[in-house]
C-alpha positions in Angstrom: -0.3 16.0 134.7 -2.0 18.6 136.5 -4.3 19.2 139.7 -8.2 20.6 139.0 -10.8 21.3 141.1 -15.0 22.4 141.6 -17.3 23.1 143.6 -20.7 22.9 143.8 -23.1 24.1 146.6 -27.0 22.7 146.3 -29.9 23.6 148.1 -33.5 22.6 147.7 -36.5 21.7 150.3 -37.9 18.4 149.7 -41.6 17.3 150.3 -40.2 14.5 152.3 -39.8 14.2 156.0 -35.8 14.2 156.9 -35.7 10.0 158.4 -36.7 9.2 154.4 -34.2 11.4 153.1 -31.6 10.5 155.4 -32.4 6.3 154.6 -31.9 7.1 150.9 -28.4 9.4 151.1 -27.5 6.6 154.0 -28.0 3.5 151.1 -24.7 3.4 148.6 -26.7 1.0 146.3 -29.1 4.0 146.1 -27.3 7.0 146.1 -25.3 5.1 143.2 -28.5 4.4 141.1 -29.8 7.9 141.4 -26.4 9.7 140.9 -26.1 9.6 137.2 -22.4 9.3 136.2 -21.6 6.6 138.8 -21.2 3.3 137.9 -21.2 2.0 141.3 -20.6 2.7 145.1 -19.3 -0.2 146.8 -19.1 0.1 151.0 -17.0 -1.2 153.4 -17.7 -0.1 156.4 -17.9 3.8 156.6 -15.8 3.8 153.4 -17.5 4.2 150.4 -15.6 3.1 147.1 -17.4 5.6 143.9 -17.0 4.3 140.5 -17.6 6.4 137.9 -18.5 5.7 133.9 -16.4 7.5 131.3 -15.9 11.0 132.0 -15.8 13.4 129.0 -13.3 16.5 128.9 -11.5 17.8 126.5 -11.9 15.3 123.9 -10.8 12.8 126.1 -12.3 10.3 128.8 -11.5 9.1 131.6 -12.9 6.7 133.9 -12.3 7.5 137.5 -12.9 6.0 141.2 -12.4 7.4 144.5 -12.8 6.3 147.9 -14.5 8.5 150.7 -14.9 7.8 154.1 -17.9 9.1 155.0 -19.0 10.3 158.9 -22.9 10.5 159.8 -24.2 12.7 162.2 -27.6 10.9 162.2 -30.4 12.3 160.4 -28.6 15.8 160.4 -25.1 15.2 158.9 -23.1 13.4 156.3 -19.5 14.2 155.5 -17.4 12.9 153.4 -13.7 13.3 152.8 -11.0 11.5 150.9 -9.2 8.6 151.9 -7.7 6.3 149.6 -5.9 3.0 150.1 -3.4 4.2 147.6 -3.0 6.9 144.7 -6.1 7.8 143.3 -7.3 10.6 140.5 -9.8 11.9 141.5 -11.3 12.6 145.3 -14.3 14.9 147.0 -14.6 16.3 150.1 -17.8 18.1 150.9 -21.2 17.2 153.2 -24.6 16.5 153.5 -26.9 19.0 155.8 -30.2 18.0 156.5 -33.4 20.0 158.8 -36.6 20.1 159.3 -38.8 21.9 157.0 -42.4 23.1 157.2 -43.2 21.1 160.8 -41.3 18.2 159.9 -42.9 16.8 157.1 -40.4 18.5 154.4 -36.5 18.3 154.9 -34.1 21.5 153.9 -31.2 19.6 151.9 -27.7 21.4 151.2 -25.1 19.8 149.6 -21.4 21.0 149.6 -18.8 19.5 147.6 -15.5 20.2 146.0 -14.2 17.7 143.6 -10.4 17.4 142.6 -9.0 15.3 139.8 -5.0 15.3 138.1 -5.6 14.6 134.6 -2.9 14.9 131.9 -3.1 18.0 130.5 -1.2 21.2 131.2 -2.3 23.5 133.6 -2.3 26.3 131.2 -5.9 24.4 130.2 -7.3 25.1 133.5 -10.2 27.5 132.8 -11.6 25.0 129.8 -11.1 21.9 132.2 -12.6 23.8 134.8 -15.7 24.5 132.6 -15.9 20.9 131.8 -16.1 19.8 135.5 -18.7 22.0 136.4 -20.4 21.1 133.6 -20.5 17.6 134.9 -21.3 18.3 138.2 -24.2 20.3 136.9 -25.7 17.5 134.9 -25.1 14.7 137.6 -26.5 17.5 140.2 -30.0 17.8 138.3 -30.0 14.2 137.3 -29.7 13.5 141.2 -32.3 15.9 142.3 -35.2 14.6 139.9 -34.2 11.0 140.7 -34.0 11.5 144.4 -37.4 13.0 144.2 -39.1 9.9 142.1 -37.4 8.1 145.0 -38.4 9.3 148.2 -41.8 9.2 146.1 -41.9 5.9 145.8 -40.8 4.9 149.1 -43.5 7.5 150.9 -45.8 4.9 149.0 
């Protein structure tokens, strides 16, 4: 068993005025539709529990959860670390930055996460496991961006 990690760093200005973007990132039910990967994200409180489908790496899959707790500055921040009620897999740490864009009726978006999962294989795989997470966090990154989009869409109206 062995520790791996990514990161991934996203930015992109939205045609959507920050309060809409901050009501969708703010709604796990949401955030867990649009993300694709995740099963689910149940809340409790400011504790969000992320279920994920099957994972693939390696040849293998894995189906992971983690639990974040997640801290809101309102309609600026959202940061997230790990904090598990026990031993868990997998965990992220990263945040959410949000600003005004073009007068207020667009929203700058940057996201910032690291992602860190012990699966059993030996570190000496590193650089191919490596390459599989970011090739994950690629596809659920553009999956989330063109859902997010058809999102805020529809609930500009």
């Amino acid at each position: 068993m062995a520790t791996f990690s990514a990161t991934k760093t996203s930015e992109a200005t939205v045609a959507h005025p920050r309060a809409l973007v901050w009501d969708v990132l703010t709604d796990p039910t949401a955030v867990a539709r649009l993300t694709p990967m995740v099963r689910s994200i149940t809340a409790t409180g400011d504790r969000w529990h992320w279920q994920l489908v099957r994972i693939p790496v390696l040849g293998q899959s894995f189906e992971l959860g983690f639990t974040e707790r997640m801290s809101h500055e309102p309609k600026t921040r959202i940061t997230f670390s790990h904090d598990p009620d026990g031993h868990e897999r997998a965990g992220t740490d990263g945040r959410y930055d949000l600003a005004d864009a073009d007068g207020g009726s667009s929203t700058h978006l940057r996201i910032e996460l690291k992602v860190t999962v012990e699966l059993p294989f030996p570190g000496i795989t590193r650089p191919a496991v490596q390459a599989s997470m970011h090739g994950v966090l690629e596809v659920m990154g553009a999956g989330f961006a063109r859902s997010i989009e058809k999102e805020l869409r529809a609930r500009a109206g």
